[in-house]
N, C-alpha and C positions, 0 to 999 in steps of 0.2 A: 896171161894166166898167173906168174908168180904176183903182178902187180895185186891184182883180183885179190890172191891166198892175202897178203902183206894188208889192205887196206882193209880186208875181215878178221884179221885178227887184231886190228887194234879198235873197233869197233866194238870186237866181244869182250876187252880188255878194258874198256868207258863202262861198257854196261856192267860187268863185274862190280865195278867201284860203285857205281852210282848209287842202288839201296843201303852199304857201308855208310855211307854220309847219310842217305835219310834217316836213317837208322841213329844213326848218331843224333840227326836233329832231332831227333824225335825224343830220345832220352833227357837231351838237357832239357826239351818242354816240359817233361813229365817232372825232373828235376824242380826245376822255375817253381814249376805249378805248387808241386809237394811242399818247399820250401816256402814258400808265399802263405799258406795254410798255416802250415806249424808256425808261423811268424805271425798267423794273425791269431793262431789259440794261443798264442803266449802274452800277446800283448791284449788280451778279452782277460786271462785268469791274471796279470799283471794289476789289469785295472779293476777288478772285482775284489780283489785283496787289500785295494785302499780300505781304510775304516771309514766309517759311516760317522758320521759328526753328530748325528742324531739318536747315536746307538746308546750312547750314556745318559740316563733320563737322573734329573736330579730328585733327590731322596725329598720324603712329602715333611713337611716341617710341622713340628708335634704344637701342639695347641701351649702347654707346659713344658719348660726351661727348667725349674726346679721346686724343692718343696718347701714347708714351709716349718718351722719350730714346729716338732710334735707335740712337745709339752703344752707348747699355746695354740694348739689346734684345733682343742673342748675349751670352748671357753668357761672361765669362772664360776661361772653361775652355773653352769649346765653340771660343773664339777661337783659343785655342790650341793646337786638336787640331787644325782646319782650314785654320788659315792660319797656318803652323809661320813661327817669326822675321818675325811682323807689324813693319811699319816704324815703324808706328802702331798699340799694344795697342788706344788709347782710341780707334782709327777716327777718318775723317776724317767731319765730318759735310757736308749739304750747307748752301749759305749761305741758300738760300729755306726753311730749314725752321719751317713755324708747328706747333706741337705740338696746334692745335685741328684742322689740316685735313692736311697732308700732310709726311714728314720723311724722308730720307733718310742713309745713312751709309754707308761700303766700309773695308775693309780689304784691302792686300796682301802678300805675304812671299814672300823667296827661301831658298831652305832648301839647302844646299850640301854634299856631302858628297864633297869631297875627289875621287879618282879616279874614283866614282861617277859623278860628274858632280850637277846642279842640279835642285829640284822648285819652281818658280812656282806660286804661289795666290792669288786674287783673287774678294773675297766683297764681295754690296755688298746692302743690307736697304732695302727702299724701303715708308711706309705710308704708305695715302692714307682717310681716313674722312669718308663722306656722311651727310648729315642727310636726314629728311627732305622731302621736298619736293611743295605741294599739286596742281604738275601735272605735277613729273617721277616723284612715285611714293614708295615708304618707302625709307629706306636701305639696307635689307636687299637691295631688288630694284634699286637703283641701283649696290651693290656686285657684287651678283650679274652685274650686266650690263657691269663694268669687268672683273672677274674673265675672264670668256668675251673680252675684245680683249684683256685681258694673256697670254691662250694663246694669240692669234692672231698677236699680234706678234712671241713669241718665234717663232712655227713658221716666221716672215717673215724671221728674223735674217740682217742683210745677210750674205751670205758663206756662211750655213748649210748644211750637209747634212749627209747619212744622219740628217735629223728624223726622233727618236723620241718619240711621246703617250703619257705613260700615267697613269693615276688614283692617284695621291697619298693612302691612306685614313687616317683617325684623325688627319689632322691640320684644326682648325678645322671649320668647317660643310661646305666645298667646297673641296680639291686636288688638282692636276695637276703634273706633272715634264714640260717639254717639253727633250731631253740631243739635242744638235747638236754638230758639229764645226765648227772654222774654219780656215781654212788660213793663217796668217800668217808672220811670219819663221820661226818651229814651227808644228806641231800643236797647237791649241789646244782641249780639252774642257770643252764647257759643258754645266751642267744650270739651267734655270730653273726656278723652284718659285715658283708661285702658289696664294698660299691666300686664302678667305675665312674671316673670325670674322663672323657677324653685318654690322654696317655698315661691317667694315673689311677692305683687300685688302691683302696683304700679297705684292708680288713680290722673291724673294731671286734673284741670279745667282751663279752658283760657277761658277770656271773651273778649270783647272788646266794646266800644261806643261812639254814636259820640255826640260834643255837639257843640251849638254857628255857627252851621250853616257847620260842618265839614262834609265830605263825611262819608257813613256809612263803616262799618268794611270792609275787604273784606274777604269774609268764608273761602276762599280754602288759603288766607293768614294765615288765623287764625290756619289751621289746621295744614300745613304746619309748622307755628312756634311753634304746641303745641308738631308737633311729632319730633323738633329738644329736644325740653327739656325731651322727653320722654326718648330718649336715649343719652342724656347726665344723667340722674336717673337711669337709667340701667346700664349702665357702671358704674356709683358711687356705685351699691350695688356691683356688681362685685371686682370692685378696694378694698371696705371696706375689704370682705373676703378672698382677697389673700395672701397665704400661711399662713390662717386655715383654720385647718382639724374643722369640722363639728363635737361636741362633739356626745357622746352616746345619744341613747333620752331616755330624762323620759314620762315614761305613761301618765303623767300630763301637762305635756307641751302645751299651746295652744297662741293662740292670738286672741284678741275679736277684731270681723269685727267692733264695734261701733269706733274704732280710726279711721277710714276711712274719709275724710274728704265728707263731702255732694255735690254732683253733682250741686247743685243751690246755694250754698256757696258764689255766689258772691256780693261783694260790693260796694254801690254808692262810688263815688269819692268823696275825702273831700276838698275842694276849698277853 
């Protein structure tokens, strides 16, 4: 009988231990398991966090690299059909003009004829060209969107009225004629011509006026002579860039729409 008590209690004293260790085993599996997880979300967001080599797309390369002499933009002849006894053949240029991002130049003349009385004329060529840029966009679309405020400004032109819009065709990618009046010591007849080529804008102003008893301007002349100089400045950006190739673009690249010259830019005659 003691023997019996002696060999049940160490039987109850196995069984006791025995779930402790399963128990145990069973932790470090859960452990294992837990461990092996977190070790494999870490080595998923590990490798998800490399960079993508195809993330950085290269910037779109602008059609124009630079511009070209303002002053020699209207050619000669064209100078001298429009702005008759220029004061200045070779145009005045302006003093900020960089030939990589934006240039300016004008001409003006008094044309006199005796009992007739006087015909004033004042033409002034303004280019401004964009680079691409990684988060403002390509240049094409950053001209595109100077182009559309250089319309908007002339139609704003201090003093303006009887504002006429209308579509500019065959010259460059995109042009407009915005032709306003101004009222100053004369009558004063503007036509602005805004063109785009690609990643460059090109706004020209022609005015014209009459004094001493002279017939007043005639508009569709004006317009007429604004859109020959328009694209003799179009082909002059053109001519500049041929046979270069358009560098790589920097990120940074830009040109400020302020070079543009002002839609009401124009000037009394100096007598």
């Amino acid at each position: 009988m003691h023997r019996s008590a002696s060999r049940l209690t160490r039987v109850l004293a196995c069984a006791a231990v025995v779930p402790v260790i399963l128990t145990a085993a069973g932790c470090s599996s859960d452990s294992e398991k837990s461990s092996g997880t977190e070790s494999g979300k870490k080595s998923t967001s590990s490798s998800s966090a490399k960079p993508n080599a195809k993330a950085s797309a290269t910037l779109e390369k602008v059609a124009f690299a630079k511009l070209p002499d303002p002053c020699k933009a209207i050619a000669s002849k064209t100078i001298d059909s429009v702005v008759p006894e220029a004061k200045e053949k070779n145009g005045t240029a302006a003093k900020s003009n960089d030939l990589a991002n934006r240039a300016s130049c004008s001409w003006n003349g008094l044309q006199t004829d005796g009992v007739k009385g006087s015909q004033y004329r004042w033409l002034s060529v303004s280019l401004v060209r964009y680079d691409s840029h990684a988060t403002l966009g390509s240049g094409d679309k950053r001209a595109e969107e100077q182009y559309n405020k250089q319309i908007e400004l002339a139609k704003t032109a201090e003093g303006a009225h009887d504002v006429k819009v209308e579509q500019a065709g065959g010259i460059g990618d995109q042009g407009s004629s915005v032709a306003y009046g101004v009222k100053k010591d004369v009558d004063f007849f503007n036509t602005t011509l805004v063109v785009r080529t690609h990643n460059v804008v090109i706004t020209l102003d022609y005015n014209g006026a009459a004094y001493e008893g002279a017939g007043a301007p005639d508009q569709a002349k004006l317009l007429q002579d604004a859109v020959a100089a328009a694209r003799d400045a179009v082909n002059a950006v053109d001519s500049a860039n041929k046979g270069d190739a358009a560098p790589e673009q920097a990120p940074s690249g830009s040109a400020s729409p302020s070079g543009s010259a002002s839609p009401s830019g124009s000037a009394s005659p100096q007598q």
